[in-house]
Every structure is written in structure tokens, then in C-alpha cells.
C-alpha positions as CSV (number, residue, x, y, z in Angstrom):
1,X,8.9,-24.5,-12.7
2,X,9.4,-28.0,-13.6
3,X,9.9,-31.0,-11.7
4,X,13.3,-31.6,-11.7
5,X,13.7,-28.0,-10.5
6,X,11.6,-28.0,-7.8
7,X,13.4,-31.0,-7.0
8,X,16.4,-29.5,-6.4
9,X,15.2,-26.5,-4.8
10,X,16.7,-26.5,-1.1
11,X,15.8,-22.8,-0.4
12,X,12.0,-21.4,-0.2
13,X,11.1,-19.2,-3.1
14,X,10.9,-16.0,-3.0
15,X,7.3,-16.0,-2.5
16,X,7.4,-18.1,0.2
17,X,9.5,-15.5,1.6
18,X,7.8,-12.9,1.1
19,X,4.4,-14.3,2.7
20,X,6.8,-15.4,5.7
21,X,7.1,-11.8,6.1
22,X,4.2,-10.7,5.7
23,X,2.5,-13.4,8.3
24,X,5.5,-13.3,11.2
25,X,6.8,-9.9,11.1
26,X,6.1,-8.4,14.7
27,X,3.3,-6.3,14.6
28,X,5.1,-3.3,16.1
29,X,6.1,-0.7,13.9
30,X,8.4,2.7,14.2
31,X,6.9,6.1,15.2
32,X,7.5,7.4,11.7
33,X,6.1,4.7,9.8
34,X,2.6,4.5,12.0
35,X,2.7,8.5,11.4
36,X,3.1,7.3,7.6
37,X,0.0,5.4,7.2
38,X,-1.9,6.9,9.6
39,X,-1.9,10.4,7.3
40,X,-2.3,7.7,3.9
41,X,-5.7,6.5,5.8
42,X,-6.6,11.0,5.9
43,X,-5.6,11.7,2.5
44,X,-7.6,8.6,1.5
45,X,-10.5,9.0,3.6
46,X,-10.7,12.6,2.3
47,X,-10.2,11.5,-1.6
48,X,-12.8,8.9,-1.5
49,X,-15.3,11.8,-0.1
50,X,-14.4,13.5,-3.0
51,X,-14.7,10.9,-5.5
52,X,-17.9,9.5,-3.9
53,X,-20.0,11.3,-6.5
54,X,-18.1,11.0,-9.6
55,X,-20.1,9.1,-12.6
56,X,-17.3,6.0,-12.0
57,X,-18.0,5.6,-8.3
58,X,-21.4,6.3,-9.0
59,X,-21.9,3.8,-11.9
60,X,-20.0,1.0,-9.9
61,X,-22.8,1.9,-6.9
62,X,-25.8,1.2,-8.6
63,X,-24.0,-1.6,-10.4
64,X,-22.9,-3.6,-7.3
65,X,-26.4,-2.3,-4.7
66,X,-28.2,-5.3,-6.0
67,X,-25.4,-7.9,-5.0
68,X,-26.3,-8.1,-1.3
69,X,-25.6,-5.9,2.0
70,X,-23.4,-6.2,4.2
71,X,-22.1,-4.4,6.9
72,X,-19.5,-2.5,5.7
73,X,-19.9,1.0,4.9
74,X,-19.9,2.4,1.2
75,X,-19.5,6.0,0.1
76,X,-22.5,7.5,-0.6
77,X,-24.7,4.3,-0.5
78,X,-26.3,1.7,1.8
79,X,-23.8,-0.9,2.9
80,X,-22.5,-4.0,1.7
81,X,-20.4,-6.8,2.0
82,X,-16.7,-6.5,2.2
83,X,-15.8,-7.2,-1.2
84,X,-18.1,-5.0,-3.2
85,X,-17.9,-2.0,-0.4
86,X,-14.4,-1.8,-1.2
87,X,-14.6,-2.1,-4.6
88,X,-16.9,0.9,-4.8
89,X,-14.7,2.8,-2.4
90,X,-11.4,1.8,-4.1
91,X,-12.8,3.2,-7.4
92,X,-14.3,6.6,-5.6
93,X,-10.3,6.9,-4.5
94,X,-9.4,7.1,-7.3
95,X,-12.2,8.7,-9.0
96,X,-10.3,12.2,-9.6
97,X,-6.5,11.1,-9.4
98,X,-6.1,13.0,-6.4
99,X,-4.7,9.4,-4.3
100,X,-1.4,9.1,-3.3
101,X,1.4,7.6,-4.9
102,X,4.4,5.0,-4.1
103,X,7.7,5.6,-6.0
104,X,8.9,1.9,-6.8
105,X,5.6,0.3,-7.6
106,X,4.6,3.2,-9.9
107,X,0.9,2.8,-8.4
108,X,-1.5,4.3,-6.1
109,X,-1.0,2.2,-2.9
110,X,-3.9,3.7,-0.8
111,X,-6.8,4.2,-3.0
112,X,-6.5,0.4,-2.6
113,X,-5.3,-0.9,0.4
114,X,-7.5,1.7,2.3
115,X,-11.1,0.6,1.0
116,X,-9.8,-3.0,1.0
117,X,-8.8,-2.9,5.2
118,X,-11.4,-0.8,6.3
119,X,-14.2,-3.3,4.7
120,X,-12.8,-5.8,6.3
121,X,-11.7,-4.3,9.1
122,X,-15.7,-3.6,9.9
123,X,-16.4,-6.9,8.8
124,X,-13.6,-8.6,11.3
125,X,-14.4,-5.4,14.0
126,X,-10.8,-4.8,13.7
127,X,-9.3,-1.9,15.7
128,X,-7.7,1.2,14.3
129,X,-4.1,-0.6,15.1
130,X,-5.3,-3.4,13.2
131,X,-6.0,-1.6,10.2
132,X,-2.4,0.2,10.5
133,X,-0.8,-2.9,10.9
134,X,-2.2,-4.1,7.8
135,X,-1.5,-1.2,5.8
136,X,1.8,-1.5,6.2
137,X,2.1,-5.3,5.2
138,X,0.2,-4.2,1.9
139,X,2.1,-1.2,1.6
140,X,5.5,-3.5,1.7
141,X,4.5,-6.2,-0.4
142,X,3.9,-3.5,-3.4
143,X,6.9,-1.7,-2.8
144,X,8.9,-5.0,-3.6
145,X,7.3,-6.1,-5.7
146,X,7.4,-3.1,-8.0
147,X,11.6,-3.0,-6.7
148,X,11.0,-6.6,-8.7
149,X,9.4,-6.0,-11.6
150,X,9.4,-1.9,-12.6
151,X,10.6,0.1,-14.8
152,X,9.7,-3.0,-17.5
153,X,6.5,-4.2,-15.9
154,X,5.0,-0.5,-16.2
155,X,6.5,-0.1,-19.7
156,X,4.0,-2.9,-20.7
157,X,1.8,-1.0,-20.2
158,X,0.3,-2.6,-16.9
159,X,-1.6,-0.2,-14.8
160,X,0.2,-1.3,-11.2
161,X,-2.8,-0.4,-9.1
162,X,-4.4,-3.0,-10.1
163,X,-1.7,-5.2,-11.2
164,X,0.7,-5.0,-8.4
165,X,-2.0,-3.9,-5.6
166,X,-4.1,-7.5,-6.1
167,X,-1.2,-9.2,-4.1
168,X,-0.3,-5.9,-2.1
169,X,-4.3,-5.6,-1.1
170,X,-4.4,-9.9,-0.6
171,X,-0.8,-9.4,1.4
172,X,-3.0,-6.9,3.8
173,X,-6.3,-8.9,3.7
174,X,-3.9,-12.0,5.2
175,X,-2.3,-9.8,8.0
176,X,-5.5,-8.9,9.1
177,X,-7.2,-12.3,8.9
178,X,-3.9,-13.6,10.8
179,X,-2.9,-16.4,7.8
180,X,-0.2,-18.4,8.7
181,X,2.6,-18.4,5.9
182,X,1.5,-21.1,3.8
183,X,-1.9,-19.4,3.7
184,X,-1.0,-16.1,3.0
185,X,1.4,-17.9,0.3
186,X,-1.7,-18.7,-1.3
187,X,-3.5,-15.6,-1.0
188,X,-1.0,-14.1,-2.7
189,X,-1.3,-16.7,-5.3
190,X,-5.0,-16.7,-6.0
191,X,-4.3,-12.4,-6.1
192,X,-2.2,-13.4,-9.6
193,X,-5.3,-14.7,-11.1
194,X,-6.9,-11.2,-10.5
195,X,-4.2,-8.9,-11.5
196,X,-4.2,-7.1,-14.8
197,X,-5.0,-3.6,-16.0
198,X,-3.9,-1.7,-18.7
199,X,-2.8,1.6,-19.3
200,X,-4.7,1.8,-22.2
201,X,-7.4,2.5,-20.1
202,X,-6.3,6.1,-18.5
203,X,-8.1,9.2,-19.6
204,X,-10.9,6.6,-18.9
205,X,-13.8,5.6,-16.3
206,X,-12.3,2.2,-16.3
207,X,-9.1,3.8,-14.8
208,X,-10.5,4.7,-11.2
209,X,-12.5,1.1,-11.6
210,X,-8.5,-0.6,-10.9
211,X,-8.3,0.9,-8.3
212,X,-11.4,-0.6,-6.9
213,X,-10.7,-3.7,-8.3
214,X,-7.5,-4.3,-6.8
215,X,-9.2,-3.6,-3.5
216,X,-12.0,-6.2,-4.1
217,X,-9.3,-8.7,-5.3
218,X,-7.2,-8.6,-2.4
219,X,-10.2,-9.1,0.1
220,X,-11.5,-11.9,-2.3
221,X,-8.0,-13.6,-2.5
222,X,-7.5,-13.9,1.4
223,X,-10.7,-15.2,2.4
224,X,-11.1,-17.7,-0.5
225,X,-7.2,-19.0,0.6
226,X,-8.5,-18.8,4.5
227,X,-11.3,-21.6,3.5
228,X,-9.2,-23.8,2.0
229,X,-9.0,-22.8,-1.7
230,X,-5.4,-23.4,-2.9
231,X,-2.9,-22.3,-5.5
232,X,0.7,-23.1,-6.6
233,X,3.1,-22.0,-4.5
234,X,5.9,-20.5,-6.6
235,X,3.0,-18.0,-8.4
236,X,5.4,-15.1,-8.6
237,X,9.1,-17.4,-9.9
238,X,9.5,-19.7,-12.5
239,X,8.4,-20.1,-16.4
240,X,4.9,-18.6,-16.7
241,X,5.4,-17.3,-13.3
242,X,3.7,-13.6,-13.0
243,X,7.1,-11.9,-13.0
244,X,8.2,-13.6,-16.2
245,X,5.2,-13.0,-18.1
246,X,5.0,-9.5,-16.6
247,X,7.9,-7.8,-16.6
248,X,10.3,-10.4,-18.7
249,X,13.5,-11.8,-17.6
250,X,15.9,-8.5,-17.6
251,X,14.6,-6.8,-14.4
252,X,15.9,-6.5,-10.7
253,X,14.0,-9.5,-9.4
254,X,12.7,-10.5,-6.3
255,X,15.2,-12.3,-5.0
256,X,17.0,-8.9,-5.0
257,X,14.1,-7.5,-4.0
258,X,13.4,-9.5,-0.5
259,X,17.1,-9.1,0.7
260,X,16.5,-6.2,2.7
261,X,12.5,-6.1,3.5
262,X,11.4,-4.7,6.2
263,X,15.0,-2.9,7.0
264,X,13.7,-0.1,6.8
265,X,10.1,-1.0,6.4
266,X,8.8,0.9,2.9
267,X,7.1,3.2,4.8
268,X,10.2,4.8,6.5
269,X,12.3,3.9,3.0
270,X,9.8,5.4,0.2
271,X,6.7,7.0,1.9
272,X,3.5,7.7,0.2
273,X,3.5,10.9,-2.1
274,X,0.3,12.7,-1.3
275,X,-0.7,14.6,-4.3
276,X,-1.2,18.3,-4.1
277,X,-2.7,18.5,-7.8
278,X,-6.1,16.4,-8.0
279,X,-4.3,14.9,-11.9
280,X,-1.9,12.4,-13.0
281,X,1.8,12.2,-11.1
282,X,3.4,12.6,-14.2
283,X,2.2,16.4,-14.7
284,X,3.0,17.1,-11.0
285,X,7.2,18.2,-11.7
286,X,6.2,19.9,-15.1
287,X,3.8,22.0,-13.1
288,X,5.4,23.0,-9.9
289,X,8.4,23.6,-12.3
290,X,6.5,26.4,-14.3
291,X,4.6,27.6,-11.5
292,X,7.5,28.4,-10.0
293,X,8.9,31.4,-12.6
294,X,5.8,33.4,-11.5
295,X,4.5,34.3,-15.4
296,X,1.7,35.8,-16.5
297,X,0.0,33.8,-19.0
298,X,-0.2,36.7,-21.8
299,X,3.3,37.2,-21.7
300,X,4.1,33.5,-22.6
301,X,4.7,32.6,-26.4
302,X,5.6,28.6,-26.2
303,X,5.9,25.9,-23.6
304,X,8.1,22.7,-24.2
305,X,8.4,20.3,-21.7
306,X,11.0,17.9,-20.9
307,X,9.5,14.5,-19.1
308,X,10.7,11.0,-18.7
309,X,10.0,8.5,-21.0
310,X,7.4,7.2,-18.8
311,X,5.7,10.1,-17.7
312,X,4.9,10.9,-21.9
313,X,3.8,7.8,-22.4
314,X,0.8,8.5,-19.7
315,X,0.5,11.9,-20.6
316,X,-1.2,11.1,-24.4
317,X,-3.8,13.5,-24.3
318,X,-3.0,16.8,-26.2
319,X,-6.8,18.3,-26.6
320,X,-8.6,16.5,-24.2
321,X,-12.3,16.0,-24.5
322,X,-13.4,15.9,-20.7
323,X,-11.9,15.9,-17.2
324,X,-10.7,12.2,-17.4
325,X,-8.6,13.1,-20.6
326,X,-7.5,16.2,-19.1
327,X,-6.1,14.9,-15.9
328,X,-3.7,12.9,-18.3
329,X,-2.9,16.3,-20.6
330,X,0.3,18.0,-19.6
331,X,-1.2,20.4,-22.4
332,X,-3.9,21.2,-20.3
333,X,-2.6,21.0,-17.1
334,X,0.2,23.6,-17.8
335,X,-2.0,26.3,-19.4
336,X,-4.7,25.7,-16.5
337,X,-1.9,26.1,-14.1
338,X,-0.7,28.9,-15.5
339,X,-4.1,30.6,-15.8
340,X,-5.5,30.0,-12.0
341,X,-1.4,29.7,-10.3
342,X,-2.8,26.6,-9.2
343,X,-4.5,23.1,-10.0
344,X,-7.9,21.7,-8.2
345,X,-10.8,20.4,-7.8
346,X,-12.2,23.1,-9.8
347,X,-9.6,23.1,-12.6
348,X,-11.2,20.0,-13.8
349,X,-14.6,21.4,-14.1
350,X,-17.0,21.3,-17.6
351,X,-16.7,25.0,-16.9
352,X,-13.0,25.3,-16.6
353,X,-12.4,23.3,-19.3
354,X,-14.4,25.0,-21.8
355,X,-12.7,28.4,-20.9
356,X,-11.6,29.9,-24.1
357,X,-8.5,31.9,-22.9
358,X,-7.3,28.2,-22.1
359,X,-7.3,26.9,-26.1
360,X,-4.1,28.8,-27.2
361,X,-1.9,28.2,-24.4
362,X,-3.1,24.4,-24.4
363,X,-1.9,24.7,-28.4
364,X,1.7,26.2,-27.5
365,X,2.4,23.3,-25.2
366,X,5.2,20.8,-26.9
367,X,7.0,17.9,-24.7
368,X,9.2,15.5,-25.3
369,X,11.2,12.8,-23.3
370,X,14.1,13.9,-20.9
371,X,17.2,11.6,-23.1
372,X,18.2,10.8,-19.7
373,X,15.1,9.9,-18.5
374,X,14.3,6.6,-20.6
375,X,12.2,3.6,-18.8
376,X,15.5,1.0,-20.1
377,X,16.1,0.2,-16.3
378,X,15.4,-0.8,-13.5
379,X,13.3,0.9,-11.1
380,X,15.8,1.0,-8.6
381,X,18.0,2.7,-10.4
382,X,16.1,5.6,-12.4
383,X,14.6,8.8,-10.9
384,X,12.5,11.9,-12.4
385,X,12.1,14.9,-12.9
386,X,10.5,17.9,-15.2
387,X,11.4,20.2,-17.1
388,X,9.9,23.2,-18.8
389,X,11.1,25.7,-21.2
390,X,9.5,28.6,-21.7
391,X,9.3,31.2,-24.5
392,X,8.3,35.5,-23.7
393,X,6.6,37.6,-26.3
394,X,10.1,40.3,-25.5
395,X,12.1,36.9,-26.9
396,X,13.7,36.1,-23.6
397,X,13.7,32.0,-22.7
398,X,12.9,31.1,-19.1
399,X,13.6,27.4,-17.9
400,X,12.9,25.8,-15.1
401,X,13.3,22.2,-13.0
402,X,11.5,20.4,-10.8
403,X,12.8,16.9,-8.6
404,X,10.4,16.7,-6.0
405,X,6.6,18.0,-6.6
406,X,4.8,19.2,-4.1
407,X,3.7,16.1,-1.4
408,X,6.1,14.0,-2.5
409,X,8.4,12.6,0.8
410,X,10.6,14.4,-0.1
411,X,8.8,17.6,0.0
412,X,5.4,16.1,2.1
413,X,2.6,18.1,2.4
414,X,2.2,20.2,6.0
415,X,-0.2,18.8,8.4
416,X,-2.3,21.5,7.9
417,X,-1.7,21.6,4.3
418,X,-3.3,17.8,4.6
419,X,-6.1,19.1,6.8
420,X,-6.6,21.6,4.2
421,X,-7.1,18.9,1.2
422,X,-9.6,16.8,3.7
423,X,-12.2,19.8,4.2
424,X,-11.9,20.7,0.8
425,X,-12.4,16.9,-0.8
426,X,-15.1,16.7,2.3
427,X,-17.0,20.1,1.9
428,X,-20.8,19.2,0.4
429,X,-20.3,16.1,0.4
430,X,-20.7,15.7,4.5
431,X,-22.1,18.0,7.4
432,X,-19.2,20.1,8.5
433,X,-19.8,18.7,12.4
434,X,-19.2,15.0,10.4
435,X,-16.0,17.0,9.1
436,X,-14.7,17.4,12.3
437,X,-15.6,13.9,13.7
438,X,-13.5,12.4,10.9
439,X,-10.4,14.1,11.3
440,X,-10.8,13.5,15.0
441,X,-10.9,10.1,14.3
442,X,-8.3,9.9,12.2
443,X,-6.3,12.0,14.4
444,X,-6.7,9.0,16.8
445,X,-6.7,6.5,14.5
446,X,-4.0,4.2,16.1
447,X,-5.9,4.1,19.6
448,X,-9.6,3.3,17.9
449,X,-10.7,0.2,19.2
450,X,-13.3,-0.5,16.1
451,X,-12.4,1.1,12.7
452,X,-16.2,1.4,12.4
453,X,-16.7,4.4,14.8
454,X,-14.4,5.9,12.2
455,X,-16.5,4.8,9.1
456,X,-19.8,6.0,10.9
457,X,-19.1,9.9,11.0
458,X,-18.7,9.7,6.7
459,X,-22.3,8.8,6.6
């Protein structure tokens, strides 16, 4: 922006807006959209469990355990300050892909915004209401933004957790610090200096590590703006503005994207899709789609798959080399589908991916891109789905779709399928009678008055 513009400028930018929002917005939210976050916070919890032990989390542990405690708890080691506890946490979430998902911003919101306000939430003593409340600013703030910037921005190739959730996690951070507006204007701000991420990087450790990142940027971003430390105020508008370089001119924008927030909240309008496979999203509708003919895999000749054009750009891995590769192979996550009738935990195994009877279905697999399905449009405006076609030994053709996989909103998991996914992300990792705590916690979670009696049953 240059000066004669801002010069002129008699209406507040669209990031001033949107950190209005996010500091003034009564902190009262629906029935539906507590109920939202509250079950993000289990799903998260449990992946994080889950992902405490993987060699990413792991690696990012030892890595950070020199840098000063603190008294915020981290998965699977001694605690640290808020910054690096949630960067270790954020990367455990999304250690195995198994973290939910938000439609518009094309990210994983929680694995996150859920490390990011529970370190601070211990560090602040912040109740469980708190934390919701702040959730759901964060939650907001990526939804628009991604409303804004997507389908172009995640073209790019920019991995949106980490380049999208920076402001959604600083957006959260500020809620819970209580920023006034110009403040949390330049949380937001310093969050844009943060951002990045590429795509490049899935099938990779460095993957999981956004997530992390994202989380330690947000926390990073508010405090450094709540002492003082300042940033332009127009960091999201303008030439060289994060949405220009980002996403280029031809998107939906954020003027476009503000004029409804909060009406519904993003919560109640999108939801959080909690993933019922432990792999990419972009498998998820293949999947569901050929687990539901009911085949048996020796009677199966040839697989092609029909997926957006974004989807196969994610999906790059035809013989994948280990689990991180083969969460982003459709290959191998339709012929291990169609072996075990399901995907999990296990299905991702050294074991299970050395299984021989897995090598020719994982060679019959084919896909290409759904010609209605291309990423030359906005978010708003686009929607998915997968399609497989499928190929008997008798020469019969079975063909399936799929709209909503299983845990999206539109098809949400069952409270006891969710309860399900916790104990099984939470077995071995902690005592069952910790199990129970957690869940009873989290059950509660509105009504805590510290988030850390919740964080004390995971050690």
C-alpha cells in the first residue's frame, strides 16, 4: 500500500476487521459450536497420544529439551515453556495424519490451535472455557482466511497448516491473552512473518513439523505483539501484502470473506472433519468409495480412480518407501483397504507395508483428475468427491462414489465412534485408569476451571 492510498482509505482494512472480531466478539458461543470444539480438543488430545512417539515428535523432543522448562506439559517429555511445548505437541498431532480437517482452509485446524491453547492456557492458568473460547477465534480466523485465499493459495503449493494456521493459532493466542484490536492486529501481523510451508514437504518428517510450527508461531506472535513489538497494519491487503503474494490477485478475497463472520460462526458453518483413516484427506472419498462394493481382493483385476485435481496433486506417491510416503499413496491406501476392509493405525506398520499380497494390487491402481474437479476456482465455490472404478477377473466393471468420507460433518463420526479412536490412539501409550481420567475431562471440558488438571492425567 502506498501513501497516497492509505491516504484515502476512510474504511478499516480488512485486517483490522478481522482482529476487531476476533478481540470484541462476545465470548458466548452456541450449544452446537462449544459441542464442536469441545470433541476437536478429544480427537486431538487422542492423536497427539498417538503421535507422541513417532520419530518426528520424537526428534523435535530431544531437539527442543535443551531450550528451557517451563510449565507446560509436553507429550512424552519433561515440560517446557509455552512455545516449544506446543511446538512438539503440534508436530506429535500431526505425526500420523490422523488430525482433523477444515474444508475452506484446506488445513488441519486442531493439530495446531490445540497444542498452541493448551500451552498457554497452562501457562495463563486458563479455564477449560477459556481454552474453548479461543479455539473458536482460531478456528474462525482460518476458515476466512482460506474463504480468502483457497483454491489458488493451496495450488501453490502452500501447506495451509502452517501457512494459514500462524495467524489462525496468533488469532487464538490474542483471544486468550485478551489483546485489544490494535494488538491482536499486530499479532496477526508478526504471524505473516512466520507463515510458509510447502507441499513439497508431504510424504516427509518435515510435514507433521508445520503443524508444530504453526502452533509455536501463533503463541510467539501474540506475546511478542502483547510487549510492544509492532508490525504494519494492513499485513494481509495491499501490494506485497500476504494475500497478493500468496494466492495472487484472482481469488475471493477477504473483503468477501469478512462480510458474513461469525454469522454462523465456522464452527456451526463448516465443522471440523475428524478423520476415520489415520492418512491423507485426499484418499479418504477414494476409500470409503471402494470399501463400499464389498470385494474381495482376488477377484479385482484393475483400480482407477477419479480424484480432484487437488487431491492428485497430494497424492504423488505410487510405491511408497515407508509410512510417511504411504499415507500420501492412494496406491497403497486402496489395496490396504481392500485387503484389511479397513485403514489404521496398523495399516501403516513396517510390517504391513512389506506384505507381499499388497505389491500387485498397489500396481493395478491408476488415477486421474475428476475434469470437473479442477483447483481453477475459488474455494467457495468447488467441492469433492472420489471416484473409483473397478475391474473383475469374470470382466464385469463395478463403480462407485463417494461425497462425504467418513467423519466429515457431513457424515461425523458417532460419539462412541470418537471414544473408540481416543482409546485406541491412547492404548500403550498411557495407563488405562489415565484413559479414563482424560475422557472425563474432556467430557467436562467446558466447566474445567484450569486446563491443567486436564493436561495432568496424559502424563
Amino acid at each position: 500500500m502506498d501513501i497516497g492510498e492509505a491516504a484515502v482509505r476512510t474504511q478499516p482494512t480488512g485486517t483490522a476487521r478481522l482482529a476487531a472480531w476476533c478481540a470484541n466478539t462476545p465470548r458466548e458461543w452456541s450449544a452446537p459450536s462449544l459441542e464442536g470444539a469441545r470433541r476437536a480438543f478429544v480427537d486431538t488430545v487422542a492423536v497427539m497420544l498417538a503421535g507422541q512417539n513417532e520419530p518426528c515428535a520424537v526428534a523435535t523432543r530431544r531437539a527442543v529439551s535443551a531450550w528451557g522448562s517451563g510449565p507446560c506439559h509436553v507429550m512424552g517429555g519433561a515440560p517446557l515453556a509455552a512455545p516449544w511445548a506446543a511446538l512438539v505437541n503440534g508436530t506429535a498431532a500431526h505425526a500420523i495424519d490422523y488430525d482433523d480437517v477444515l474444508d475452506p482452509a484446506m488445513s488441519h485446524p486442531s493439530a495446531a490451535l490445540v497444542p498452541a491453547v493448551l500451552a498457554l492456557g497452562e501457562t495463563l492458568d486458563a479455564s477449560g472455557k477459556d481454552c474453548l473460547d479461543a479455539f473458536l477465534v482460531g478456528f474462525e480466523v482460518l476458515a476466512r482466511l482460506g474463504e480468502a485465499m483457497n483454491l489458488s493459495h493451496y495450488k501453490r503449493g502452500w501447506h495451509t497448516t502452517l501457512s494459514l494456521g500462524s495467524m489462525g493459532v496468533a488469532a487464538a493466542c490474542a483471544r486468550m491473552l485478551k489483546l485489544d484490536a490494535e494488538t491482536t492486529t499486530m499479532a496477526i501481523s508478526l504471524a505473516t512473518s512466520m507463515a510458509g510451508g510447502s507441499k513439497r514437504q508431504f510424504g516427509s518428517m518435515a510435514k507433521p513439523l508445520h503443524a508444530g510450527l504453526a502452533a509455536k508461531n501463533g503463541i510467539v506472535a501474540a506475546q511478542l505483539a502483547a510487549s510492544g513489538l509492532t508490525g504494519v497494519s494492513e499485513p494481509l491487503e495491499g501490494r506485497w501484502g500476504y494475500i497478493e503474494m500468496m494466492a495472487g490477485d484472482d481469488v475471493f478475497g477477504l473483503d468477501a470473506a469478512l462480510a458474513k463472520i461469525g454469522e454462523p460462526d465456522a464452527m456451526r458453518q463448516y465443522g471440523a472433519w475428524a478423520k476415520f483413516y489415520p492418512c491423507c484427506a485426499s484418499t479418504h472419498r477414494p476409500v470409503d468409495a471402494l470399501l463400499s462394493l464389498g470385494l474381495r481382493p482376488e477377484d479385482v483385476v484393475s483400480i482407477h480412480a477419479e480424484v480432484s485435481e487437488v487431491a492428485a496433486a497430494n497424492l504423488r506417491y505410487r510405491f511408497p518407501s515407508d509410512a510417511n510416503e504411504a499415507r500420501f499413496s492412494l496406491n497403497y491406501c486402496l489395496a490396504a483397504a481392500l485387503v484389511q476392509g479397513t485403514l489404521n493405525k496398523a495399516s501403516f506398520s513396517p510390517q504391513s507395508l512389506a506384505r507381499a499380497e499388497l505389491v500387485p494390487l498397489i500396481e493395478c491402481v491408476t488415477m486421474t483428475v475428476d475434469p470437473e474437479l479442477t483447483a481453477d476456482r475459488p474455494v467457495t465455490e468447488s467441492f469433492e468427491r472420489g471416484t473409483v472404478h473397478v475391474t473383475l477377473r469374470d470382466g464385469t466393471r463395478r463403480t462407485a462414489v463417494a461425497l462425504a468420507a467418513r467423519g466429515h460433518p457431513s457424515a461425523p463420526l458417532s460419539d462412541a465412534e470418537l471414544e473408540a479412536k481416543f482409546r485406541d490412539c491412547a492404548s500403550g501409550v498411557i495407563e488405562p485408569e489415565a484413559v479414563d481420567a482424560a475422557l472425563d475431562h474432556l467430557a467436562r471440558l467446558g466447566s474445567l476451571e484450569r486446563i491443567a488438571s486436564l493436561t495432568a492425567t496424559l502424563r
